[in-house]
Structures are given as C-alpha cells and as structure tokens.
C-alpha positions as a printed Julia matrix, in Angstrom:
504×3 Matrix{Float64}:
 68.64  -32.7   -16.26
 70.37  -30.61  -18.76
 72.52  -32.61  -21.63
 75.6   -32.32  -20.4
 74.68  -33.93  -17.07
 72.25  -36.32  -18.0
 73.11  -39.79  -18.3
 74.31  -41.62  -22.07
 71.78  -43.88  -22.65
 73.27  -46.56  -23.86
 71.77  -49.59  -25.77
 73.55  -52.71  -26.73
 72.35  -55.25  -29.66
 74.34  -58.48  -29.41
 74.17  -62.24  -31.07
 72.19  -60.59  -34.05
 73.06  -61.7   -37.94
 73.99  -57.63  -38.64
 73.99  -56.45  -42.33
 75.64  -52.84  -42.11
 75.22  -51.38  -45.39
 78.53  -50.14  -45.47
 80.48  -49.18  -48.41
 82.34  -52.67  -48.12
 78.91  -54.62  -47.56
 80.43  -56.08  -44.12
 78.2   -58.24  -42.42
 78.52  -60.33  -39.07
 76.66  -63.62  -38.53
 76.84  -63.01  -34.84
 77.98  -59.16  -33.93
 76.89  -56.25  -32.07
 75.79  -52.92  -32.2
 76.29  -50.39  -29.12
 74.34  -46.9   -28.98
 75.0   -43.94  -26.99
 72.48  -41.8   -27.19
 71.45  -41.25  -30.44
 74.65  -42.27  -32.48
 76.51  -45.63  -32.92
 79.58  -46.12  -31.17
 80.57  -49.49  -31.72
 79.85  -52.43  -34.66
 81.42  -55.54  -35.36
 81.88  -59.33  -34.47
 81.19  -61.66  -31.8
 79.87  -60.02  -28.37
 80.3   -56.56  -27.54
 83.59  -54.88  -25.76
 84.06  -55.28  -22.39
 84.1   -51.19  -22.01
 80.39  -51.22  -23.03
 79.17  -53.06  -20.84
 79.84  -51.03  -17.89
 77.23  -51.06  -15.85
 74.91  -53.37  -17.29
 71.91  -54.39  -16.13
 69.83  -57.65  -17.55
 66.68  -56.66  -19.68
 65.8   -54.43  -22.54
 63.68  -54.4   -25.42
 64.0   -58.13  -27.26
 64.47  -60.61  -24.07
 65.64  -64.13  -25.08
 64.87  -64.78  -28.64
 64.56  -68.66  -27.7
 65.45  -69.14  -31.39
 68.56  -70.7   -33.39
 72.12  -69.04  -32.68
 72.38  -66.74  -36.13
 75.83  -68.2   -36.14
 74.91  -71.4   -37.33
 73.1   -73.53  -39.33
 74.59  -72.64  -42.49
 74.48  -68.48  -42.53
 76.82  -66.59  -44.73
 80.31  -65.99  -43.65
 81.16  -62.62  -41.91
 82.09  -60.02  -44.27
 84.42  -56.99  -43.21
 86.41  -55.86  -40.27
 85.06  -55.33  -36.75
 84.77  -51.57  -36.21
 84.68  -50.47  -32.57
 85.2   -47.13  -30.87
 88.02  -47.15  -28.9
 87.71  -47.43  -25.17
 89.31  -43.64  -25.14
 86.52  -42.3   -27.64
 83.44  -44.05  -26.18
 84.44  -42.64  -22.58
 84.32  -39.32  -24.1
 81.01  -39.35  -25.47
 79.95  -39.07  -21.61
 82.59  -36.89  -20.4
 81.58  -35.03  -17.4
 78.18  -37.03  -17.26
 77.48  -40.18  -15.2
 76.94  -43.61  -17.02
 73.3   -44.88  -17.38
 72.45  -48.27  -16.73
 73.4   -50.27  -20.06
 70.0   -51.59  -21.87
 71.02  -55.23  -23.5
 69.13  -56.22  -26.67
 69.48  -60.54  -26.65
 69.42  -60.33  -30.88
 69.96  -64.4   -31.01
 67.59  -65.16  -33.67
 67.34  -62.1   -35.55
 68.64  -60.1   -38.49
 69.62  -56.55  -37.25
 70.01  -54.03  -40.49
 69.65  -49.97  -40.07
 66.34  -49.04  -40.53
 64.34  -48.31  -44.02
 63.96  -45.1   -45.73
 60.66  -44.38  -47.88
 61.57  -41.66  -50.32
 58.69  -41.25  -51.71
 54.61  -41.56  -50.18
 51.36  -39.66  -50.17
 50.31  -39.64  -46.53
 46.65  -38.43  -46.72
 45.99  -41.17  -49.33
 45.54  -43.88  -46.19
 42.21  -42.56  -46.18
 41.37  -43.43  -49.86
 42.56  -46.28  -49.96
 40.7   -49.0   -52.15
 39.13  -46.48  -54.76
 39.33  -47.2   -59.05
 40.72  -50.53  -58.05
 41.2   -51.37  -62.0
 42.62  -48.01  -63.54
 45.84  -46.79  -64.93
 47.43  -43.28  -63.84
 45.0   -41.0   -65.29
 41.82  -42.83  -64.86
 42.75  -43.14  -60.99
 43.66  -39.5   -60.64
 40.35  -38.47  -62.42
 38.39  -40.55  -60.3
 40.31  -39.42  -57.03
 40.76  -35.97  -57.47
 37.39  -34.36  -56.38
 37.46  -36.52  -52.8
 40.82  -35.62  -52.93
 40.11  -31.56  -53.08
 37.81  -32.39  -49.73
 41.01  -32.76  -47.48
 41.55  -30.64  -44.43
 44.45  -30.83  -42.14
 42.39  -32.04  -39.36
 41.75  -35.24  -41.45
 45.62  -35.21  -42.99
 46.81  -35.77  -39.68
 44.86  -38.67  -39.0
 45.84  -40.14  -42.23
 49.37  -39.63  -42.07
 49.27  -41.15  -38.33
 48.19  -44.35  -39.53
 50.15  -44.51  -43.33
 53.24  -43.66  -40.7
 51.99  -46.25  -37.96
 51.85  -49.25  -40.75
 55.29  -47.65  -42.26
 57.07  -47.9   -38.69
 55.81  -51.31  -38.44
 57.21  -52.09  -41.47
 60.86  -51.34  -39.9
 60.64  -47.39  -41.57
 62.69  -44.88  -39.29
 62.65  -42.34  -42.07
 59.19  -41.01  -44.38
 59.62  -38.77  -47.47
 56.2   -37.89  -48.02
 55.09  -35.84  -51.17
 51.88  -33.57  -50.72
 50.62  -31.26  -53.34
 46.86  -31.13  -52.36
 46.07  -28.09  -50.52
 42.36  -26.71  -51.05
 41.22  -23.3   -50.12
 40.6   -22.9   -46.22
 42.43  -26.21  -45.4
 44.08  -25.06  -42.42
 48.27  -26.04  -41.61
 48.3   -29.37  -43.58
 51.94  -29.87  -43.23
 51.68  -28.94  -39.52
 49.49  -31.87  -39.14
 51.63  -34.36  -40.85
 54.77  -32.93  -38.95
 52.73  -33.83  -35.82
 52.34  -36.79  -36.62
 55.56  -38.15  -37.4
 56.42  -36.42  -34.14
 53.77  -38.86  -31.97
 55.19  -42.1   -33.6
 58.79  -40.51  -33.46
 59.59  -41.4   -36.65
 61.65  -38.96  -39.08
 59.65  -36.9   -41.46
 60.83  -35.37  -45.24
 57.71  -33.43  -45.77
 57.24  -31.89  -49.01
 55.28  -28.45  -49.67
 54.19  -29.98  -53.21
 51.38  -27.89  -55.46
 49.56  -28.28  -58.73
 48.83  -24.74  -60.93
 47.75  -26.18  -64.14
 43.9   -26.86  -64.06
 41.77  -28.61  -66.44
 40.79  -25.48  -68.08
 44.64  -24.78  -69.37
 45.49  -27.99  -70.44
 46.23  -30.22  -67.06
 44.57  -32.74  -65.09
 43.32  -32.16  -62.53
 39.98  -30.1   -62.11
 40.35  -26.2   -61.53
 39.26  -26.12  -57.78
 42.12  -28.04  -57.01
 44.88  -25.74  -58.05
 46.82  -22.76  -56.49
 48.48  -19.68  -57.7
 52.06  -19.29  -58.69
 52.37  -16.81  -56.03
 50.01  -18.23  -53.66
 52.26  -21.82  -53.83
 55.8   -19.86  -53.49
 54.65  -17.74  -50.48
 53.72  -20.91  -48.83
 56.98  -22.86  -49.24
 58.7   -19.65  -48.4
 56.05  -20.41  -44.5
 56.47  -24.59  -44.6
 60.81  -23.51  -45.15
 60.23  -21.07  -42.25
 58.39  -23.18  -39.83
 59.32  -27.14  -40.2
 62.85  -27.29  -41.99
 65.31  -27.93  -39.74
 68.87  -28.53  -41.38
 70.92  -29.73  -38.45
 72.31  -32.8   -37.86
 69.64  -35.75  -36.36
 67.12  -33.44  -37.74
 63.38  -35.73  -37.47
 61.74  -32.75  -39.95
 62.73  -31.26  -43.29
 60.72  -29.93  -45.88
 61.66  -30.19  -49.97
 59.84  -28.25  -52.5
 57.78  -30.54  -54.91
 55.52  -29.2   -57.64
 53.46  -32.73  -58.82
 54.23  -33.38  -62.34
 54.4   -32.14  -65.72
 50.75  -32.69  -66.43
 49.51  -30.58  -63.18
 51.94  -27.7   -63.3
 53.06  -24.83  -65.38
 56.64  -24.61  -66.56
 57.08  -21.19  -64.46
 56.13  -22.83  -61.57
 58.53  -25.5   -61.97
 60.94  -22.85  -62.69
 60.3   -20.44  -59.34
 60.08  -23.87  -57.23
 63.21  -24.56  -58.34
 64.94  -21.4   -57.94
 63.34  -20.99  -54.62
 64.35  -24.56  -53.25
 68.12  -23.71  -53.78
 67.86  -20.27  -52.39
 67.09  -21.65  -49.4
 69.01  -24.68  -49.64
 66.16  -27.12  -49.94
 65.93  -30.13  -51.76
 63.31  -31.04  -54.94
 60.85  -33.43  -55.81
 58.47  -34.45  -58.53
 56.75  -37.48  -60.02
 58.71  -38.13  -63.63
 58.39  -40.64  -66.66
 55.67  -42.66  -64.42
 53.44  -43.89  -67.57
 53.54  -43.92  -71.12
 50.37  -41.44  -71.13
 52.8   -39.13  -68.94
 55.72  -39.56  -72.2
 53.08  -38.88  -74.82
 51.64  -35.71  -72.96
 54.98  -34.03  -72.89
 55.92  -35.3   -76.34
 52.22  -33.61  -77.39
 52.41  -30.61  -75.26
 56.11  -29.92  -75.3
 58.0   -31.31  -77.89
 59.76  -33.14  -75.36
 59.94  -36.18  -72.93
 59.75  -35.73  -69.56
 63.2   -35.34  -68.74
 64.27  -33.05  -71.52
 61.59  -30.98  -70.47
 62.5   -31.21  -66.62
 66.28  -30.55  -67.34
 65.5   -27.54  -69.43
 63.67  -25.82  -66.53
 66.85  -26.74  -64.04
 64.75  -30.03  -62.52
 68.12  -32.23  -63.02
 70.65  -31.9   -60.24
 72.15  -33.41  -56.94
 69.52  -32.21  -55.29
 66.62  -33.52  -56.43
 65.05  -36.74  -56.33
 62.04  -37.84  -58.74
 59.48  -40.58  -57.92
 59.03  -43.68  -60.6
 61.2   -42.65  -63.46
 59.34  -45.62  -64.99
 59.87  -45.1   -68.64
 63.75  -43.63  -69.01
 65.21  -43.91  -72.1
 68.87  -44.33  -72.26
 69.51  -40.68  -72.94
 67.49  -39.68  -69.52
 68.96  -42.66  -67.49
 72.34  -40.45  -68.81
 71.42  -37.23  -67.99
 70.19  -38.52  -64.49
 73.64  -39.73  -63.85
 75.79  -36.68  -65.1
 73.69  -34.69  -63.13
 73.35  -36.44  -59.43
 69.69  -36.94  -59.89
 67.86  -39.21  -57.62
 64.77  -41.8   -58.18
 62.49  -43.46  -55.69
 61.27  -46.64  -57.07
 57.87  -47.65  -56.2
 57.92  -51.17  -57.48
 53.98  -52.03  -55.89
 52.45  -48.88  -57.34
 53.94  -49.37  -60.54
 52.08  -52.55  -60.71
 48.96  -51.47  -59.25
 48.96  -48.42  -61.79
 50.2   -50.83  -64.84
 52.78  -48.49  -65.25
 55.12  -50.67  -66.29
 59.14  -52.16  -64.8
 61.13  -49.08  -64.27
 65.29  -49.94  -65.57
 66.28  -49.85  -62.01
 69.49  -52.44  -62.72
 70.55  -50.02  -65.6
 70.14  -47.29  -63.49
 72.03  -48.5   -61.03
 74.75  -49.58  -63.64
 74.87  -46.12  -64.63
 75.55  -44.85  -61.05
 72.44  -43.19  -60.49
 71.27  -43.15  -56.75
 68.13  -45.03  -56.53
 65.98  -45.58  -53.49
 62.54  -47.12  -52.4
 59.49  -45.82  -51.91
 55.57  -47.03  -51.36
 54.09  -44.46  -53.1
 50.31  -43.43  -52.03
 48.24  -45.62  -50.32
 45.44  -45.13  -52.83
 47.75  -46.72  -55.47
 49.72  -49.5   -52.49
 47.14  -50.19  -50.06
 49.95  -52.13  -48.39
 51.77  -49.16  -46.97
 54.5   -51.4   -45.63
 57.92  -50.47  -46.89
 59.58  -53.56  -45.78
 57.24  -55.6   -48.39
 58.89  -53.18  -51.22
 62.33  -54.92  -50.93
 60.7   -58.28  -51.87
 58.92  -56.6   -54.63
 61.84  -54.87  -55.87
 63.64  -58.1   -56.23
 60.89  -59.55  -58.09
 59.67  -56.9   -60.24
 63.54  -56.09  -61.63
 64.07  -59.84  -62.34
 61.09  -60.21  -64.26
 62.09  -57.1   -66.36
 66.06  -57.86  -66.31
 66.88  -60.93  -65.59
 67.49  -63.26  -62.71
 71.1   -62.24  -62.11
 70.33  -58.33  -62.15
 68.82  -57.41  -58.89
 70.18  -59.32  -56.08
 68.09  -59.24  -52.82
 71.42  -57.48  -50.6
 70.77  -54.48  -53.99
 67.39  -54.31  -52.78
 68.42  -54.03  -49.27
 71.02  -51.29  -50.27
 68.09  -49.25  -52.11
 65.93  -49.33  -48.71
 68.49  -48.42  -46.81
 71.62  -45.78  -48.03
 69.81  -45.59  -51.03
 66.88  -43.87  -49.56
 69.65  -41.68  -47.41
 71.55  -40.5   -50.61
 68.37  -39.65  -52.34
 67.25  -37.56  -49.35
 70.46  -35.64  -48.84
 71.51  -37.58  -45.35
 73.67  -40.39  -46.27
 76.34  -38.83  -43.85
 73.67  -39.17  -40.71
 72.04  -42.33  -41.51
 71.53  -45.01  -43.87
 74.35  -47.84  -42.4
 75.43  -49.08  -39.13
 78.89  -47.74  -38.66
 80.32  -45.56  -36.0
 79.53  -42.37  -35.79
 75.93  -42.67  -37.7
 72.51  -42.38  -36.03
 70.87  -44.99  -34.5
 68.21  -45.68  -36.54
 67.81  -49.67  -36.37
 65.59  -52.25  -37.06
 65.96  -56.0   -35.34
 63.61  -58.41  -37.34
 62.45  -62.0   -35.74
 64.02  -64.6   -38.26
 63.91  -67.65  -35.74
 60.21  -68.3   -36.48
 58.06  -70.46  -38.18
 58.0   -68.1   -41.16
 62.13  -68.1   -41.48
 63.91  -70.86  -39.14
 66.24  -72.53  -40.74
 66.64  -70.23  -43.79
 70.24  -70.69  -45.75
 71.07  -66.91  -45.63
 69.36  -64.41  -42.87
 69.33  -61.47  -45.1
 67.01  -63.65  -47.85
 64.78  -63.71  -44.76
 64.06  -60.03  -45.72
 64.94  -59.66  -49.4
 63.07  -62.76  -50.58
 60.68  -64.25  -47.77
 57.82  -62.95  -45.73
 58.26  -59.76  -44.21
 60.08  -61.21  -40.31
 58.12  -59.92  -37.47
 59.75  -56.54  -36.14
 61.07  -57.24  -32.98
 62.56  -53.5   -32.46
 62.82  -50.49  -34.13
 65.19  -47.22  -33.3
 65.05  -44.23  -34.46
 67.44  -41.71  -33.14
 68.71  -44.47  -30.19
 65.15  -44.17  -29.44
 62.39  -46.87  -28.95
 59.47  -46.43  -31.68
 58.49  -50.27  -32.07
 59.29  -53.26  -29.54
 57.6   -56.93  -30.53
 55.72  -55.55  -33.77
 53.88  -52.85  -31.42
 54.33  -49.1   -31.6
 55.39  -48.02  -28.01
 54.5   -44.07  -28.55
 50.95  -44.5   -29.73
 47.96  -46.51  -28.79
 47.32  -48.59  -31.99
 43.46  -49.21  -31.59
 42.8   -45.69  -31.03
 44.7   -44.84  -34.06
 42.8   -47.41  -36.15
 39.52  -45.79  -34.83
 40.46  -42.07  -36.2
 41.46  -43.65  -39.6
 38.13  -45.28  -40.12
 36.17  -42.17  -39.13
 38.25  -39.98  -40.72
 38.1   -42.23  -43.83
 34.29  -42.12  -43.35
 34.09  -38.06  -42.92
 35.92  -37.86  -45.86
 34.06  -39.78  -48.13
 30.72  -37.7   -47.21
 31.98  -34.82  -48.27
C-alpha cells in the first residue's frame, strides 16, 4: 500500500506512571500515551480519549501487568496539564486513509518515559571488551591500540550489533557512536555499523572520526593506525554523501569527529571543522577526559584543552564533546557562551580513574549535558539505562547530596541526549507532535513493588525489566527481548568475532 492509503497504525499506552520530560517536568501517575504512526498524538491523565480508541481491538505488546495500579500506593502527585490532540487534529493525521485496528499497551505497573539517548559510544569496542582491566587512559589506549588497528568492517558490524542489542535492551532508541579507527584495506566500516542499527531498528549518529598524529610526531597512538589529512576529509566528504540523512525521523546521521588532541593535528581539527559546517554536519571529540590529557596540551600547546579546541573553531552549538572531565571554570564558561555540548560517561570515568566530571555546575551554567556509555572496552556494561543510576551517584559523591537529583539524571538521558545531538525538536519528550520513541519499564516486580516514587525505580534502583521499547511508533523490544533480531545468534557472531579478532 502506498502511504497515503495505508492504514495509521495506531498504538495506545494506558494506566502507566508517565514521566514526559517536558519543559514543565509534567508527569501522570496513571496517563496515556497514543501513537499514530510514528509521532505522538495524544499525552496526559487518566485513560485515553474516547476518539482513540476507535476501533480497538484487545491485545498488544505488554498484556496485563498483574502488578499494583501506578496510581496508588503512595506515587508522586501528577504534575502538568493533560495534553491531547483534538478529536479534529487526530482525524486528520489519517485523512483519506482507513483506520487500523488500535494496538492497546495495559501499562498498569510500569513507568513509561521516552526512550534514552547515548551520545557518546565506541561500537567495535564490544569485541575488546575486558582488556588492561587496571589502567588509566593512556595505559589502556597503548595496550589496545595494535588489536585495535586489526578491525575490519566485517567484524565492526558484528560488534556494533551486539554493543546496540545490549543498548536497546537497556531502553536506548537513539546511539551516537564515535569511530575513528579505520586501517588500510578495512572495507565500508560505517556501512557496517549503519546496518546494523538498521537490523535492531534502532537510530544511529554515526561519526566518521580519524586520528593523523602518530607516535612518530608526537601522538599516541602507533603510526599504522593513522590516516592522511586528505585521505580523512575525502572520506567524510563519502560517509556525508552516503549515510547522512537530515530529514525529519531520520534513523542515520553522520557527525565529523577527529579523536582528541593527543591523536590529531591542529589542521585536521581545523579542515574537520570547516568541512562539518559546510555541509551542515555536526562535531565531535573526546575533551578534558584526564589530567594526563590537561598536561599534554599544557606541554605541547601552551594551552588546556579547551583553549586549544576554541582557538581552532571546536566551540559552538554544534558540537558536542565526550567527558569534559576536568573543566575549569573558565572552560565550563566558554562551553556555555558558545552552545557547546558534553556527553557524560559517568562508568568510564570510573573505570579509566579519570576522575567526577562538574556535571551540576555545568548544568548550573546552562550547558547542555547528556549521557553516554562510552566504549565497551572502558564500560563492559554497555547498558545505558545503568548510566542514570551512576550519574546520580557519581555527581553526589563529587557535589553533594542535594546536587544531582535522580528526575536531572533522567532529563540528561533523555532531552539531554536530544539537544546534544541536534534533535530535541523530533525526540527527546513525550508530547504531541514528537516521535515515538518510548520505553515502558516493569516496576511492579520483586525488584521495585512498592517503591515510594516510580521514577526512583529508574534513577536510583535496579535497572526495571524493559517491558517495551519504540522507536519511531515501531516495536524494537517487547518483555526484555529484541523482536527484529535473533539474540542467540547474535551472541554467537560476537564471540567469534571477538575470537577472530584477537588472533590477528
């Protein structure tokens, strides 16, 4: 069927505890959600309108929760004002086109909040995972970079399928994934990680990243593993041509992302960014991640990291840098005057001893802050849902009880991963008009029944079960299962891909 006679699909999520993200913070301790499509037509209190349930028919993805009515039992208060599509409005989103049998979601029991947003991950570390166990930053690089510099895009692929698989399961609709490794004779590496997300049906920010500053002039990592100037721009110019898509509900984009001021040259930071807004793409790099990282720029440069990124035009509302670990009050300034983004990587941090990135002064200062895992080699979690937790924890123990409250965390995850990638008009919140991206988590279990406030469920407890995840309006996990993939099989090519890998 073409679109315009092809039925709306048309999902409805009802008796759920819903935490929109909206600008006002409105939540619902029993509401509903209704989806046409791909976008969100209808939020707010109690059950949904009678107009939405036209033509409903019992069943869907969820079933009866059996668990305690999210109503009760002493859950927070609603917040904010029921906003529903008019009957008018939602009849024209299938003008012309006959109504679908409505798919009902029974959320009694469960915490419904849009789904997370990594903004920053190294895909083809799944298959390294567990390597220099007890290093900091350097040490670990050192040690991974010649296994590293054995990748092909045969074996990316299989990585990023299960990094992605574990990050879907973790409630992640969207992956910002950095990759700078790209050895000679490698094959379409960022075709194989686009194909992936495309299996799962999860969203992908891909990132044609690079490294030009071997060993033998001054950098880290080892001289095989580096690319030319020209060599690197011609292929962003290809990964721009062939996997960006800017339109609206996009599921690829692609960001430029040299690594970090101890693998690349100044002129290549300079020509990446130039390029990027040439062709309106966004930018990426690693920044102020150690103290080794501060004292290599203050050595080589003159400079700390950020003076030395804003002087080659790395500061700006379109770029987003991973860590930011060590910013001084002068760079947590500049990164607010200038719209620049961080993804926060709480786990790695503390894997890597890097140390508590300012996140609550950040976020004081009005800088746009989201979450990210961060490579698997350094989090062999890969589960972004576990980084809200961490978040919480790691902040307090750096600022203070008070300064990182679990809903901040939430925010971060959420339309704080959307506003560092660019999208917060397409996703990020539930509220009318947005994409569907969703994720319904189990909170009437052993792990969470009872709990004072449903959200703490997420922010503060064990990570709920995943009893559905959307992305688009469309079905990527139901009961903590992927529903695209075959799981086992998945597993399989990991462990012989991690195998292959590892005998090179």
């Amino acid at each position: 069927m073409s679109p315009q006679t092809s039925p709306v699909a048309r999902t409805i999520i009802q008796g759920a505890y819903i935490a929109t993200i909206d600008g006002a913070g409105s939540e619902y301790a029993e509401g509903h959600v209704v989806v046409d499509d791909d976008t969100i037509v209808a939020v707010g209190a109690g059950a949904a309108p009678r107009w939405a349930l036209e033509g409903h028919s019992s069943g869907g993805a969820g079933g009866d929760s059996g668990g305690v009515d999210s109503a009760s039992g002493g859950a927070r208060a609603i917040r904010g004002a029921s906003a529903t599509a008019p009957v008018g409005a939602a009849a024209n989103t299938a003008q012309g086109r006959p109504r679908a049998s409505v798919t009902l979601v029974d959320g009694r029991g469960h915490l419904l909040t849009p789904g997370l947003i990594n903004t920053h991950h190294h895909l083809y570390q799944w298959l390294t995972r567990g390597y220099a166990q007890d290093a900091i930053l350097f040490d670990w690089l050192t040690a991974l970079y010649p296994l590293w510099s054995r990748i092909d895009a045969d074996l990316v692929e299989q990585g990023a399928l299960g990094a992605m698989a574990v990050a879907a399961k973790s409630g992640c609709a969207t992956v910002g994934d950095h990759h700078y490794v790209f050895p000679a004779g490698s094959g379409d590496i960022l075709g194989g990680i686009v194909r992936a997300a495309g299996q799962l049906g999860v969203r992908i920010h891909a990132t044609r990243g690079s490294m030009d500053l071997g060993q033998s002039d001054g950098g880290l990592p080892p001289d095989f593993a580096v690319e030319s100037i020209d060599a690197i721009l011609a292929a962003s110019v290809d990964a721009i041509d062939r996997y960006h898509d800017p339109s609206r509900g996009a599921m690829a984009q692609i960001a430029l992302a040299p690594c970090s001021p101890f693998s690349v040259t100044a002129d290549l930071l300079r020509e990446s960014a130039a390029l990027g807004r040439s062709r309106g793409v966004r930018l990426h790099t690693h920044g102020s991640e150690t103290v080794e990282e501060d004292a290599f720029c203050l050595s080589k440069f003159g400079k700390t990291p950020t003076q030395y990124l804003e002087d080659l035009d790395w500061l700006g509302d379109d770029v987003w840098m991973a860590h930011c670990v060590h910013l001084d009050d002068h760079a947590i300034a500049r990164f607010a005057a200038t719209g620049t983004a961080v993804a926060h990587c709480p786990s790695s941090n503390a894997r890597l001893a890097a140390g508590i990135a300012r996140v609550p002064a950040m976020l004081d200062a009005g800088i746009t802050v989201g979450l990210g895992v961060d490579g698997a080699a350094s989090n062999e979690s890969g589960q972004l849902g576990t980084e809200i937790r961490m978040a919480v924890l790691m902040n307090r123990l750096g600022s203070g009880a008070d300064r990182m409250p679990g809903r901040a965390a939430l925010r971060m995850a959420t339309m704080g991963g959307a506003a560092t990638l660019g999208r917060a008009a397409e996703f990020g919140s539930l509220e009318v008009g947005k994409l569907a991206d969703l994720a319904l988590w189990k909170i009437d279990g052993v792990e969470h029944a009872g709990i004072l406030d449903p959200v703490a469920a997420l922010t503060l407890g064990a990570q709920p079960p995943l009893a559905l995840l959307l992305v688009n309006g469309a079905e990527v996990v139901r009961d903590g299962h992927l529903t695209r993939v075959d799981e086992g099989a998945v597993a399989s090519a990991v462990a012989r891909a991690s195998v292959a890998l590892a005998a090179r």
